[in-house]
N, C-alpha and C positions, 0 to 999 in steps of 0.2 A: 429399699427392699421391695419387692414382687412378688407379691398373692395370689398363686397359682392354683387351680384345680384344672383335674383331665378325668375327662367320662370313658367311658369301658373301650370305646375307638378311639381314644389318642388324642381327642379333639381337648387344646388346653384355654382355657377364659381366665384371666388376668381379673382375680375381683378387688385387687386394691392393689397403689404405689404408696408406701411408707416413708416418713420419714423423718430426722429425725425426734428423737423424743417419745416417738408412736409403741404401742403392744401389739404383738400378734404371739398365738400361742396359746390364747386365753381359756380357749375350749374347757382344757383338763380340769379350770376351777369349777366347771359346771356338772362334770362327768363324763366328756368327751374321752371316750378311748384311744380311739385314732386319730391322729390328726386329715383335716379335710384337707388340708391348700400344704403347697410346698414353700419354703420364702426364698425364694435366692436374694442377691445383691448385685444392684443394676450400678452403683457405684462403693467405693471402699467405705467401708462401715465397720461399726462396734458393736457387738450386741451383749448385753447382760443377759444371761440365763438364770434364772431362778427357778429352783425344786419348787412346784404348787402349794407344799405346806409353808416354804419361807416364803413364799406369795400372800398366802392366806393371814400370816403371820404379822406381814408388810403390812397388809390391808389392815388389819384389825390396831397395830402400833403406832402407824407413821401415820396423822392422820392428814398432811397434809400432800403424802404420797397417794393415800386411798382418793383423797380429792380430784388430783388430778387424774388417777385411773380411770373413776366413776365417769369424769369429765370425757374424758378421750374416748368411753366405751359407749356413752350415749348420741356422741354426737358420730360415732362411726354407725351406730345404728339407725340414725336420722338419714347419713349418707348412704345406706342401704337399701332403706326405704327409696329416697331419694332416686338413686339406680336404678328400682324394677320400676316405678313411675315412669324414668324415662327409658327403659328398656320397651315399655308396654306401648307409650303413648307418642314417641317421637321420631322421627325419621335417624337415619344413619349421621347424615351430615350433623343436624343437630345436637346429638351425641359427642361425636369428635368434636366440635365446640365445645360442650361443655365437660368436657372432659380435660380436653390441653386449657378449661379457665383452670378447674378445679387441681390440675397441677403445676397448675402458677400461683394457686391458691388465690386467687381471686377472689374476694369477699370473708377474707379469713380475717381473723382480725393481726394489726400491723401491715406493713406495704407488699404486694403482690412483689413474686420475682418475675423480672420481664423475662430471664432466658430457664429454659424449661432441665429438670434435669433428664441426661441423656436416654431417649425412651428410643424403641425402632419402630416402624409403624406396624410391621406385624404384631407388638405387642400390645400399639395402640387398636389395632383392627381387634384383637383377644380383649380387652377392657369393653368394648364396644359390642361387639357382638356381630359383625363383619369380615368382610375378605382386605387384606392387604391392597387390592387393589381400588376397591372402594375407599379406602384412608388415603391411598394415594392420590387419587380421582380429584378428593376433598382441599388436602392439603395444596396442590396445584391449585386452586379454585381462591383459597382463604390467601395465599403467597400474590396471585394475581391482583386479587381485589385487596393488599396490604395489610390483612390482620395478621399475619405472621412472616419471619426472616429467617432463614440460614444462613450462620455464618460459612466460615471454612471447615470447621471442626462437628459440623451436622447437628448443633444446637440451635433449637428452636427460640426465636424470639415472638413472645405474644404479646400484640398489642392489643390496649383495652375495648376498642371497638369491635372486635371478636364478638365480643357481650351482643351484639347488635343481633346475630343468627341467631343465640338462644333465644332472645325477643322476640325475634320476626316470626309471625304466622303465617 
């Protein structure tokens, strides 16, 4: 899934790729009326819909449902933080690195996937805070120097030395 918002000119930023296992939606248990972001589905998915009260209801029974919600909702907030950190302090390229790590899940716990799922770069340019062309610019650059592959079918392969651009100063 794909977490979308768009400001009053059209302009749309991509704040999270979902998947599975993941919540979006969560606002209303707080008091959100409207929803901010839109979700589409970047590949074929299932989603459970649950009414806020059988949410709330989930949360308060299942306790080791609640666990894992608390779980997923703290560390999407770390990931947040995380984001305007490097939204504030890091170049574009660096960005795009860490970004195609974090959706190969890189440092997640169990083994990264080497090929990425299906993303287009305007959407990675939208995550990032960039022009399609700069992603483009980037991606030529990490392809040359071998931290990532395309196959036939436009799927990304990231190798772990990627890691090396978040590093470098």
């Amino acid at each position: 899934m794909k977490l979308a918002v768009v400001n009053e000119t059209g302009k749309e930023a991509v704040v999270a790729i979902l998947g599975p296992g993941d919540f979006f939606g969560e606002g209303c248990l707080a008091g959100q009326r409207m929803c901010m972001a839109t979700a589409t589905t970047i590949t074929s998915a299932t989603v459970l819909v649950l009414e806020s009260d059988k949410m709330i209801r989930a949360l308060h029974d299942e306790h080791e449902f609640s666990d894992c919600f608390i779980a997923f909702m703290l560390t999407r907030n770390l990931r947040v933080e995380e984001d305007l950190i490097d939204q504030l302090f890091n170049s574009s390229e660096k960005r795009l690195a860490r970004t195609l790590l974090l959706l190969a899940r890189y440092g997640a716990p169990g083994k990264p996937e080497a090929v990425l799922p299906k993303v287009s770069q305007e959407t990675l340019a939208e995550m990032i805070g960039t022009t399609r062309s700069r992603v483009n610019f980037f991606m030529n650059k990490f392809r040359r120097l071998g931290f990532i592959q395309y196959n036939s079918n436009h799927q990304i392969y990231i190798d772990h030395s990627l890691l090396t651009v978040v590093l470098h100063d």
